[in-house]
N, C-alpha and C positions, 0 to 999 in steps of 0.2 A: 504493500500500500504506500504509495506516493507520501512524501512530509506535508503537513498542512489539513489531510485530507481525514477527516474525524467517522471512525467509522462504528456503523451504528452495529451493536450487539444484538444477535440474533438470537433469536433465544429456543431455536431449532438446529444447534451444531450438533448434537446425538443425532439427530435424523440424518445430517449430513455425513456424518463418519460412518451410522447403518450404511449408509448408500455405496460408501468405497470401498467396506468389507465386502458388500455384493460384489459389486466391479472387480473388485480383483477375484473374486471366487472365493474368498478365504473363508466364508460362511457355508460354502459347496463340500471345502476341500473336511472342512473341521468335522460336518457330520459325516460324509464318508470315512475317514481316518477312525472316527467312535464304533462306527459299524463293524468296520473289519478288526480292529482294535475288540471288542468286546466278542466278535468270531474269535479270534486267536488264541484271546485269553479262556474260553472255555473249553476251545482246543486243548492245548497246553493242559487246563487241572484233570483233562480226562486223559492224556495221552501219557504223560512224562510220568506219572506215578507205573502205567505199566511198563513204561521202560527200563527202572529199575534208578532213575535218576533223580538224587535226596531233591526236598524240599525247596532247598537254597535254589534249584533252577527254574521251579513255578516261581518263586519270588521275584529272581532276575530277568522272567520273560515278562513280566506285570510290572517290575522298574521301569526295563527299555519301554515300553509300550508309555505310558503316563510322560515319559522325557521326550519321548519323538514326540507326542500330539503339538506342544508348541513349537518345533521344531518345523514341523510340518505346517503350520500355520504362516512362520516368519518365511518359510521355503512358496508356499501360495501366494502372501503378500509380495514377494520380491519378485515373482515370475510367472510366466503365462506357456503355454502348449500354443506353440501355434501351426499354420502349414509349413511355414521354415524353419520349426524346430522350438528349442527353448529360448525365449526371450525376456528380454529384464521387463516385466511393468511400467510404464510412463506414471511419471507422475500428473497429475489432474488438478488445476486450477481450481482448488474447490472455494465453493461457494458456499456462507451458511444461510438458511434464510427456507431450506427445502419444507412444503407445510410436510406435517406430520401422517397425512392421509397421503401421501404423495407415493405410490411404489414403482417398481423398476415397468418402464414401457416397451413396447417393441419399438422399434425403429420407425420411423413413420417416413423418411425425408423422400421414398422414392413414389410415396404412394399421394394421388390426388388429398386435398384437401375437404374432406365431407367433415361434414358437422357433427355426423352420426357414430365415426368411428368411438369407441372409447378406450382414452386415456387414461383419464383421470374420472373419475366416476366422484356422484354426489348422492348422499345419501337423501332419498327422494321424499318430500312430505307427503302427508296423509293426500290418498289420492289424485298426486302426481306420478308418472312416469322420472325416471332419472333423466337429468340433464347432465348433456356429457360435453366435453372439450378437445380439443387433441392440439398437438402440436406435433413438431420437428424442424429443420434447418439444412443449410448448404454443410456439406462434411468438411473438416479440416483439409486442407487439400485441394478442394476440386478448383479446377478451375474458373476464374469469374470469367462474367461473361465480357463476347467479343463487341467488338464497335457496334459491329451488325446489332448485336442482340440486345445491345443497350437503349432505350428512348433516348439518349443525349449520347452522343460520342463521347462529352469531355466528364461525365458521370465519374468514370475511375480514377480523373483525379481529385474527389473531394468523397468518395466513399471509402469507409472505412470498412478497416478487414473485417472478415466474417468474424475472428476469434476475441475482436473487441467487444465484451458483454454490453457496455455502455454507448455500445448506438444498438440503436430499439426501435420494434416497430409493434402499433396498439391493428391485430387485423380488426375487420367488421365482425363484433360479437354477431352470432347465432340467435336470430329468433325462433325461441322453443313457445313460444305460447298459441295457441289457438286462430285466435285473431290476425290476420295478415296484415291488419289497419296498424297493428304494431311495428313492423318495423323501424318507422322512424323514431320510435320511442329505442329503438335495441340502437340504430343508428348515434342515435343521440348520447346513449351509454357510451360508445365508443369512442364517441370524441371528449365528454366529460374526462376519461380515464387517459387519454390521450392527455388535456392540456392540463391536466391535474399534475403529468409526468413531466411536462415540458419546464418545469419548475424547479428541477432535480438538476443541482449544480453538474456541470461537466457530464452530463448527459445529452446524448444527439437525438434529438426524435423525429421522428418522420414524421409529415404532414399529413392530414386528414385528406388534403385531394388526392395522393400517393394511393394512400393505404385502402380507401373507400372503393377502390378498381380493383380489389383484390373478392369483392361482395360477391359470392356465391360462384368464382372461380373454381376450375378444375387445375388448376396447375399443384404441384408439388409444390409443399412448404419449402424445397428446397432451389424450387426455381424462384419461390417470390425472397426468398431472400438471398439471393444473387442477385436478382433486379435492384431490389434495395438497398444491397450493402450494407446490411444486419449483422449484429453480433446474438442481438436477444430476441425473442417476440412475447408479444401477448398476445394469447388466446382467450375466446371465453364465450358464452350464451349467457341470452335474457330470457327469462319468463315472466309474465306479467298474467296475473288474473286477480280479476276485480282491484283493490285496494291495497294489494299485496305483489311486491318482486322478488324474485331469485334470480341475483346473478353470480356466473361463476367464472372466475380467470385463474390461467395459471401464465407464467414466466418459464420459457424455456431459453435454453442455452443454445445457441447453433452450434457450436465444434462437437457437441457429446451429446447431444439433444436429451439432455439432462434438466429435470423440474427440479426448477431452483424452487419455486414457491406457486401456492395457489391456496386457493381458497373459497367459501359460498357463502354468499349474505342475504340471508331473507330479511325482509325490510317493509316497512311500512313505505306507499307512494311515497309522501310529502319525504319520507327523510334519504330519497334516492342521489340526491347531492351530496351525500356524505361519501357516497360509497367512493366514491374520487379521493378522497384524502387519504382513507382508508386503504387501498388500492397502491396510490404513490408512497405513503411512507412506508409497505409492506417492500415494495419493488427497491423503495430507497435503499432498505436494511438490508435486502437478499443482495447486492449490487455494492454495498459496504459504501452507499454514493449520498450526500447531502442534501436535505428537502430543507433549500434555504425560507428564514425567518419572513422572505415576502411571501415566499409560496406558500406556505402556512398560513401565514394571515389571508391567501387569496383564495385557499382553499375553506376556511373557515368560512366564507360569506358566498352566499348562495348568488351566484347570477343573475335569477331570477323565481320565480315562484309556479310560469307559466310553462307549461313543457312544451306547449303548442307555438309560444314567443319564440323559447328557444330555439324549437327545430327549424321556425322562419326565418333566424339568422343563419343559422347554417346554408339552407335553400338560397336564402337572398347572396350571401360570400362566395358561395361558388356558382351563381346565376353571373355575378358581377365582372368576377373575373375572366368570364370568357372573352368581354372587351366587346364584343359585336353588339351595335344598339338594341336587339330584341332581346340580349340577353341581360341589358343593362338593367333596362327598361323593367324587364321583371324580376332581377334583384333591387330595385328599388319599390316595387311596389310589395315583395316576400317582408322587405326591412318597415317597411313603413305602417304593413299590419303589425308585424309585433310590434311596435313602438305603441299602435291603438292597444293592441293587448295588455302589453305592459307599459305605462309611461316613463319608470323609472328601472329599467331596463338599458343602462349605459353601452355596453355591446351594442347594440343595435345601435344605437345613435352614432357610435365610431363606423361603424361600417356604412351606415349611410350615408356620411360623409365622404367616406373612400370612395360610395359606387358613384356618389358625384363627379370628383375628379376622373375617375375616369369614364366619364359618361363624354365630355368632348372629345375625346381622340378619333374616334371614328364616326360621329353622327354629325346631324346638322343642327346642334346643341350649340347657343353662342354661351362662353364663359360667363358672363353678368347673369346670365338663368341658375346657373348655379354656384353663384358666388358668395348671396345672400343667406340658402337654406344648407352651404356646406359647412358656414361660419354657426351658424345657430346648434347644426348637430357636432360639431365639435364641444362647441362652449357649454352644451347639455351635459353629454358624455363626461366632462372635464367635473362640472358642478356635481355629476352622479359620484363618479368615480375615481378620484385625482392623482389616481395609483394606475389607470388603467393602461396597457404597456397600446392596445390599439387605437388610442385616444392621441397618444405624443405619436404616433405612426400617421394618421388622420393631419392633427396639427402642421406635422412638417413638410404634406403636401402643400396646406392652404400658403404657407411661407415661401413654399416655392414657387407655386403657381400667381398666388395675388401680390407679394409684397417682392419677391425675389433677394426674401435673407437666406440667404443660403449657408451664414454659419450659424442660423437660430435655427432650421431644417437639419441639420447635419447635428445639432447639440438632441433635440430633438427624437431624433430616429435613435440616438446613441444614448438615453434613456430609455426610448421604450425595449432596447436588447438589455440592457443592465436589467429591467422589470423581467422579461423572458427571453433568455439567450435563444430561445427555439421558435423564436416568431419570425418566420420564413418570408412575411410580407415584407415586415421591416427591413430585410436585409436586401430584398427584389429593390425596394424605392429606392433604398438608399445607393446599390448598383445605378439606377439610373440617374440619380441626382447628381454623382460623383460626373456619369457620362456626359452630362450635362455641365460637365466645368473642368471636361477632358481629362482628369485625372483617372486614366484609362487602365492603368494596372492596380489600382485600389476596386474600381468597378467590377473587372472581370472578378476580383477576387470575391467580394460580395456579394455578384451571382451565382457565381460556383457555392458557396455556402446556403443561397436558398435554393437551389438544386440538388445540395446535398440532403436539406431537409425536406424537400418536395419533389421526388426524383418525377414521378408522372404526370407531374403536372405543368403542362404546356404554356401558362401563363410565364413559371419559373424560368421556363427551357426559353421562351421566348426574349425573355428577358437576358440571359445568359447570350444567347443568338445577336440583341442587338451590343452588351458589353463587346464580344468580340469585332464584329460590325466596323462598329464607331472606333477601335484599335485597332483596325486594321488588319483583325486576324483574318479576312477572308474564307479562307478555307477551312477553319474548325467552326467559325459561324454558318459556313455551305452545309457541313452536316449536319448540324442542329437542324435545320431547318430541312433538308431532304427526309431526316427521320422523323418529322413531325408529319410533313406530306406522305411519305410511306403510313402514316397510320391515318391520317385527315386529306385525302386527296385534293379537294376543295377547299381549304384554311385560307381566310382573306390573308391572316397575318404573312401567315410561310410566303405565300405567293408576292405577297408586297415587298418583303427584304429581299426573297431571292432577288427581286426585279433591284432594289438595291444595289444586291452583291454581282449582278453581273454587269451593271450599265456598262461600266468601265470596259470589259473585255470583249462579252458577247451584246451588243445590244440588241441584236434579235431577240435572243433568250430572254433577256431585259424586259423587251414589250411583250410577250409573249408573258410572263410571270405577273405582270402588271394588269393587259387582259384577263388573264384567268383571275386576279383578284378582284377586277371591278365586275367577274361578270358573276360574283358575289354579294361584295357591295360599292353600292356606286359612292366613293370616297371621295372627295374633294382634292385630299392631298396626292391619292394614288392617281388621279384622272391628271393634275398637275404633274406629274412624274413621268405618265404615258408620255407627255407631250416632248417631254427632255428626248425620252428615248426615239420618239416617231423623229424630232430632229437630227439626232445623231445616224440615223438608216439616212439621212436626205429625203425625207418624204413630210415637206415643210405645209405645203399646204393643208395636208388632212393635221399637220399641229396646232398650224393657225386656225382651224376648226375647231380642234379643241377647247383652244384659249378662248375663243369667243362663245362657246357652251356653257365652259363654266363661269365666263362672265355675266352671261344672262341668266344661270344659276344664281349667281349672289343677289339679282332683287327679286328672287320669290323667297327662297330661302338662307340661313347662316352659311356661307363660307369660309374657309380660313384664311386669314388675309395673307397668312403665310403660302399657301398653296396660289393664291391667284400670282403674289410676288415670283414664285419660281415660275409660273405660266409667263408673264411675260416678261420675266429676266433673259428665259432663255427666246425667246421670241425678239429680242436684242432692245425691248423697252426700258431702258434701265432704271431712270425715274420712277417710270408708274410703278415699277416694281419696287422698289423703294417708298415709292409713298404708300403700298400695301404692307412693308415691311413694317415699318413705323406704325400704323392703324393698328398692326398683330401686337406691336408692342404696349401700345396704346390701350387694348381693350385686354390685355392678357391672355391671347391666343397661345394653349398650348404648345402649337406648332411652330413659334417663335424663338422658343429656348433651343429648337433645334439650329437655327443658324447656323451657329461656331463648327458645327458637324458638316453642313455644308458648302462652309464657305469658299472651300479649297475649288472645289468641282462647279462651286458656281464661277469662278471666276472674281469673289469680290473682297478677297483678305485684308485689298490696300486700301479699298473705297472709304473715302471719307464718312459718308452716312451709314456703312457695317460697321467702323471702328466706333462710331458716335455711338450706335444701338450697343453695342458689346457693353462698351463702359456704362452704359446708362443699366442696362442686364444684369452683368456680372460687377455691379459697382465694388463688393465687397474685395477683389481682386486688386483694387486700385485703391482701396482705403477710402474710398468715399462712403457718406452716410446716406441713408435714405433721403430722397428729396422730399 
């Protein structure tokens, strides 16, 4: 155990030391040894009297026999029979923390994932059926997986080895109840237990969009954690009837697919929020790993009251994140019923602010629409809860996008990760914030960290895709984004950076990538991008066509005035483009922080009115205060 690190006393190491007499056999070897042992010895008192040999040699056969039994036992502990022969026993990273009901399993890592097998069995209330769980893991060994076989290419470098216990993944408990209307209730268990964990000093957890695609999969425990980059898992099922739950998880080990711990809590509904704390500091102790003084405190206070609020924040965070306006659209209105459910319901008012901000990047949303109600659910959220790690996450958008303090963003994001090192959001903005003031090798590094807590989830990956991008990596941002399109053919996103990442080389490909994203959605900034690329083929007219569409575009609806500026910068209008540029700076257009990113390829690094915009943007670079 590392200096510093306080490790909690488990109060199951006899269960653990059971478990490695099993392992090594020596509990195998001990009773066979008494069997034949107590054969011999009756041997021996019937034989040796008729062989005429005194007494003294029944004695000395029933000495030797008593002195080999430990003998035999330290020769079982030291060694194993194997196909090549005799081998010394490895020693085993043991863990204390194994429950008491816990006993030796079969191997599970090769066989699909059902709900049904059992592992770990629960002893069943008065007419129910047992509720069972299973686990297992990638083998010490195996090989992780290939480029191919990863959703991100650059996945392996920020996953951690299989035989690290403390990166962990919470799967989707099991709904054993009746009712199918329940799932989201078992759902919602599993992220309770999930961010109840996230809280656990020097712990990596996986994110709930990862882990949630793992829901009634057939893959082997041991493919989903190779995808993951797992040391540990948590398993488990809900039952729910009437007024009453049972749930039950266990911790397994991936190298030895070894139950460290587990457990069943029947519970009354209303006190189903405990089970979270409960759960983490059990996982804390088994893991010998720190449930710091805020995460106790965060775990003592219920979120909410409303289970139907809760499950619409969840709905409404990953409606949000897909970025596309229908899907905004209806993360904002998932968010804004529970806020009617619950008023005092902080969560939700953080997130609602988030799906603001990102509600302009891809619609015809003008920034002053939601400028007003993203400041109000911040300043809610803050008044709720002035601990909350996604409320300073929420805040340091609104600093970047309305006020452009970029080191009050940046203070910001870096409280709400001191609140939860494993808040995956926070570390995505903060990626792009960084990209946004070029500071390109801090970014990529920040992505890669919310990829490492979010491996499946395309928001992460995309974000990670534009880190390399805007560095320059080209090519390890090409496969981000091919493996995104290998699994989403049609992805506005994938389709718009590829068009990005190839202007420069192929610009066929370029319009072509660009096409396929507007014939998606018809984006403002991408329809301006087409136009770059229909110019660089020489096919100028159908650009000037363009430019003038999406100029008649902007008096029915919002525009970005950044998108019209690139329409006719490269159309060779430099002014107007410029006085679009200014207007984006002017009204707080998302798509104006991108400048600096393209100002090389626009041609305008030296321009008097891009240097003017820069410093008025990035004042805090140049020591100026807010105007």
């Amino acid at each position: 155990m590392g200096p510093g690190r306080r490790s909690i006393p488990s109060p199951c190491s006899r269960v653990s030391f059971w478990s490695e007499l099993k392992r090594r056999h020596a509990i195998k070897v001990g009773v066979v040894y008494l069997l034949v042992a107590a054969a011999v010895g009756g041997a021996a008192e019937v034989f040796l009297p008729g062989l005429g040999l005194p007494q003294s040699a029944l004695t000395l056969v029933l000495v030797l026999l008593v002195l080999g039994f430990p003998v035999a036992l330290v020769l079982a502990w030291a060694y194993d029979m194997t196909p090549e022969g005799v081998v010394r026993t490895g020693a085993e990273d043991s863990v204390s923390g194994t429950a008491a009901s816990v006993e030796a399993a079969p191997v599970a890592a090769e066989r699909p994932v059902v709900a049904e097998r059992p592992l770990v069995a629960e002893q069943p209330a008065a007419g129910e059926h047992p509720a069972v769980v299973q686990a297992g893991e990638r083998a010490v060994g195996e090989a992780r997986p290939t480029e191919a076989q990863t959703p991100v290419a650059d996945i392996a470098q920020t996953a951690a080895p299989p035989s690290d216990r403390r990166s962990i993944a919470v799967l989707p408990l099991t709904n054993l109840s009746d009712d199918p209307e329940d799932e989201y209730f078992s759902d919602g268990m599993t992220d309770d237990i999930l961010t109840a964990l996230s809280f656990i000093e020097d712990l990596k957890v996986i994110s709930r969009t990862s882990v949630m695609r793992y829901k009634g999969t057939t893959k082997t425990i041991r493919e989903i954690a190779g995808e993951l980059g797992v040391g540990t898992i948590v398993e488990g099922s809900v039952r729910r009837a009437g007024d009453r739950v049972r749930i039950v998880a266990q911790l397994i080990d991936a190298s030895t697919d070894e139950h460290l711990w587990a457990n069943t809590y029947d519970r009354e509904l209303q006190d189903v929020f405990a089970v979270q704390s409960e759960v983490a500091e059990s996982i804390a102790g088994a893991l010998e790993s720190v449930l710091s003084p805020h995460g106790k405190a965060r775990l003592a206070t219920k979120p909410t009251d409303n289970l139907e609020a809760y499950e619409l924040v969840l709905r409404g965070r990953n409606e949000y994140l897909q970025a596309l306006p229908e899907n905004v659209a209806r993360g904002l209105e998932f968010l804004r019923q529970a806020i009617e459910l619950d008023a005092q319901y902080a969560l939700a008012h953080a997130h609602l602010a988030m799906a603001y901000f990102i509600q302009p990047y891809w619609s015809a949303v003008a920034p002053e629409r939601i400028s007003k109600p993203a400041k109000e659910a911040i300043d809610r959220a803050f008044e709720l809860d002035p601990n909350l790690p996604e409320a300073y996450a929420a805040r340091a958008n609104w600093k970047v996008y309305f006020e452009w303090d970029w080191k009050g963003a940046e203070a910001d994001l870096a409280r709400a990760l001191a609140l939860n090192p494993n808040l995956a959001d926070a570390y995505s903005w903060r990626s792009l914030f960084l990209t946004l003031q070029q500071r390109h090798d801090e970014a990529v590094q920040d992505a890669r960290h919310a990829v490492a807590l979010d491996p499946l989830s395309h928001f992460m990956q995309d974000r990670l895709g534009q880190a390399l991008l805007w560095s320059d990596q080209m090519e390890a941002a090409r496969r981000i984004y091919e493996s995104i399109l290998d699994e989403h053919p049609s992805s506005f996103q994938a389709h718009y950076f590829m068009g990005l990442i190839t202007r420069r080389t192929d610009p066929a490909a370029s319009l072509e990538h660009y096409d396929r994203a507007l014939a998606e959605l018809d984006s403002s900034i991408a329809s301006a991008s087409r136009s770059m690329a229909l110019r660089r083929l020489g096919r100028l007219e159908e650009a000037d066509q363009n430019v003038t569409r999406l100029e008649a575009r902007s008096h029915t609806e919002h525009v970005s005035p950044y998108a019209l500026g690139i329409a006719y910068l490269t159309s060779g209008d430099v002014d107007k483009a410029f006085d679009y540029f200014e207007e984006g700076a002017e009204i707080h257009d998302v798509f104006i922080l991108f400048i600096r990113m393209g100002a090389d390829v626009l041609g305008i690094e030296d321009h008097p009115r891009y240097l003017a915009l820069r410093r008025r943007i990035w004042r805090d670079e140049f020591g100026e205060s807010e105007e």
